[in-house]
Every structure is written in C-alpha cells, then in structure tokens.
C-alpha atoms as one frame of an Amber mdcrd trajectory, in Angstrom:
protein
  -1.949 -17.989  13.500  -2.299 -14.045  12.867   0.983 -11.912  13.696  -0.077
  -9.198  16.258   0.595  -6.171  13.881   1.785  -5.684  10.266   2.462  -3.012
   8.278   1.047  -1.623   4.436   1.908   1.360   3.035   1.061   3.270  -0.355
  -0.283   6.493  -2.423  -3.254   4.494  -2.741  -4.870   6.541  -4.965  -7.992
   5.986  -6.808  -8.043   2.567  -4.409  -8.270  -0.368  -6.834  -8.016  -3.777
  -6.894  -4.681  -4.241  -6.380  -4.768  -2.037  -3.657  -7.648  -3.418  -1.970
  -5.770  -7.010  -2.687  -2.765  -5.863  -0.879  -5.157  -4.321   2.055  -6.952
  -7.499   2.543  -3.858 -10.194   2.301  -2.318  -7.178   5.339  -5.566  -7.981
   7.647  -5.885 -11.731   6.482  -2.164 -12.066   7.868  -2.273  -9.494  10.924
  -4.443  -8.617  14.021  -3.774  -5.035  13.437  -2.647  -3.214  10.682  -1.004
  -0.061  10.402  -1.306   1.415   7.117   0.957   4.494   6.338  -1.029   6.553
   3.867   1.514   8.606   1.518   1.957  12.395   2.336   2.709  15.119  -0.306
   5.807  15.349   0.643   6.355  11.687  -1.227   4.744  12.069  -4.116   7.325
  14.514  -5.480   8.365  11.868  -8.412   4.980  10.254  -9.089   3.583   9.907
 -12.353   0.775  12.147 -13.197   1.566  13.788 -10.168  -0.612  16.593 -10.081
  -3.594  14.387 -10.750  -2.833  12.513  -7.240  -6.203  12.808  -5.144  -5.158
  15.043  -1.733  -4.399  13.011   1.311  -7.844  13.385   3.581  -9.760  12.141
  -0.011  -6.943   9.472  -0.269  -7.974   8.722   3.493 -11.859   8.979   3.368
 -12.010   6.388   0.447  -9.565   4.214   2.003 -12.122   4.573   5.724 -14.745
   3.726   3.638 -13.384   0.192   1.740 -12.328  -0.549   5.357 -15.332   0.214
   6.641 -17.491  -1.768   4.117 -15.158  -4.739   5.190 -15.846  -4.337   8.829
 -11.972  -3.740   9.110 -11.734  -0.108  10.166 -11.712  -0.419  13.608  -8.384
  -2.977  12.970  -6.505  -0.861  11.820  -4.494   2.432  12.344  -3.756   4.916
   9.548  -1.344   7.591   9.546   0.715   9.865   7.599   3.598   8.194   6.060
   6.240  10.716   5.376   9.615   8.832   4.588   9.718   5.087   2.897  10.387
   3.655   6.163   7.598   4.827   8.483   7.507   2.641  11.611   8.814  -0.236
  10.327  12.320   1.190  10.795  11.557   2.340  14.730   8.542   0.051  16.159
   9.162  -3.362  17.314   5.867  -4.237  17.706   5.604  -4.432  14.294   5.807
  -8.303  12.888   5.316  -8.484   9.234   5.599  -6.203   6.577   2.746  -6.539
   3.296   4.270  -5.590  -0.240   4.121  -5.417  -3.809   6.552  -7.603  -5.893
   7.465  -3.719  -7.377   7.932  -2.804  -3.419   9.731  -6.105  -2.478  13.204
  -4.520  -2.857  12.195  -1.799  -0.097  11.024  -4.475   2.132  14.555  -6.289
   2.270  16.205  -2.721   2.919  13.985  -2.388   6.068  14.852  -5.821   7.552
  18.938  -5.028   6.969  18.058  -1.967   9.122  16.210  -3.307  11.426  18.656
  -6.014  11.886  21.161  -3.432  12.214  19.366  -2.041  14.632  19.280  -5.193
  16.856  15.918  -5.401  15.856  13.744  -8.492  14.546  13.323  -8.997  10.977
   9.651  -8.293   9.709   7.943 -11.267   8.089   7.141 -10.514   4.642   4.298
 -11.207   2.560   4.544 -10.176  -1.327   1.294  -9.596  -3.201   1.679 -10.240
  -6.972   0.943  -7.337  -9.456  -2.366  -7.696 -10.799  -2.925  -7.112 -14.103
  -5.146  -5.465 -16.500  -6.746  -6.655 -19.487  -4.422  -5.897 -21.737  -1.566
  -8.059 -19.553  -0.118  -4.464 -18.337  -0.169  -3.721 -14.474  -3.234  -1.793
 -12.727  -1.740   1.013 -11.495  -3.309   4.507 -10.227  -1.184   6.457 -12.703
  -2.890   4.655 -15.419  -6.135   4.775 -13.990  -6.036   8.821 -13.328  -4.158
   9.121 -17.020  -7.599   7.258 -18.501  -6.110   4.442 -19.649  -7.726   1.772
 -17.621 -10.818   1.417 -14.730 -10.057   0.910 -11.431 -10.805  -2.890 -12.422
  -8.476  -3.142 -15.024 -10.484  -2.705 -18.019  -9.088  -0.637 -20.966 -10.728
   2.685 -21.419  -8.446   3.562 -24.484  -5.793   2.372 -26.233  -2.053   4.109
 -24.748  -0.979   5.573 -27.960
C-alpha cells in the first residue's frame, strides 16, 4: 500500500543517478510527491558553488526525467527555501525519502513534528550510490569533471 503523499528534497543538480534513484524509490512509495527543489538562498555552502545550474534549469531537467517517467503530473515541485520545507508544517505529508548522508535531517524533522503534536513521517533511506572508483556520485563531482552523471571517471582527482 502507497502512503498518500511523501516528501524529497535536493539541489539536484546535473540530475543523476542517484538522484533519479531517490526520485523513483519517493513515487514507488507515495501517491504524490512533493519535491522541494533547492533555492539560492541554500546553496550558500555548496561545493563548487558557483557552478550550481540556476533553479528554473534545475527545474526544467527535473520536469523532463519526470515527464519521460510519466510521473509529472504526480507530483508537486516547489521552492524549498529552509531544510525543513513542509515537512515541518503539513500533516498531510506521510513519509519522508532520504539519503543515508540526509538521514540525520530526517530524524530532526520527526522530533519536531512530534513536538509539534504532529505524526512522525515514515522514512525511507536510499543508499549512496557509488561511482566507479568506490567514491559517491555526487553533483559537485560531476560539475568539478571528475565523474559522468553515471558514475564513470572522467579524470583522476589529483
């Protein structure tokens, strides 16, 4: 049985596998999703921030990898300007879709919510992928040229 509406957030830039992994375990677990897409405001302490793609080309290339899954019309996106988002406020929201680096975060929004009076989100943890060389994919290695957006090694990281 699919919860009514989970949550996903990210940078997701330069959407790769892991990403798309994390998107597709969100709809495989929930009706809806609502995905909070990563404003400027957040990416303050990124790596390689300056290389981050803007947040409408973040957006469009998320659309379309929804799209090409016939999951657009599933889902809601919107601007995600604090760590929390909705997660903290909504309680329609069910279940919460992570990283194992995000996990942390996803324990700090159930003690609120519980503090709150609020249900505890279900929570799904999506294991790192990792690239050929046994490191993480990450979109700070893909826009710094180490690896593809598949995980293959472009160049050695001095």
């Amino acid at each position: 049985m699919k919860l009514k509406v989970v949550a996903v957030g990210g940078t997701f830039d330069r959407l790769h596998r892991g990403h798309k992994k994390l998107l597709l375990k969100a709809f495989e677990v929930g009706e809806k999703v609502i995905i909070g897409l990563t404003t400027k405001k957040m990416l303050k302490n990124k790596i390689l921030e300056d290389g981050i793609l803007n947040f409408e080309e973040r957006k469009k290339e998320l659309k379309n990898f929804l799209k090409e899954k016939g999951l657009l019309n599933r889902c809601e996106i919107f601007p995600l300007n604090d760590v929390y988002g909705p997660t903290i406020t909504d309680k329609n929201i069910e279940g919460l879709v992570v990283s194992e680096e995000t996990f942390g975060r996803a324990l700090e929004i159930n003690k609120i919510r519980v503090s709150k009076g609020m249900s505890p989100l279900i929570i799904f943890v999506i294991p790192l992928l990792l690239a050929e060389n046994g490191k993480p994919v990450s979109s700070h290695r893909i826009r710094s040229g180490e690896i593809d957006r598949n995980g293959r090694i472009l160049r050695k990281n001095e």
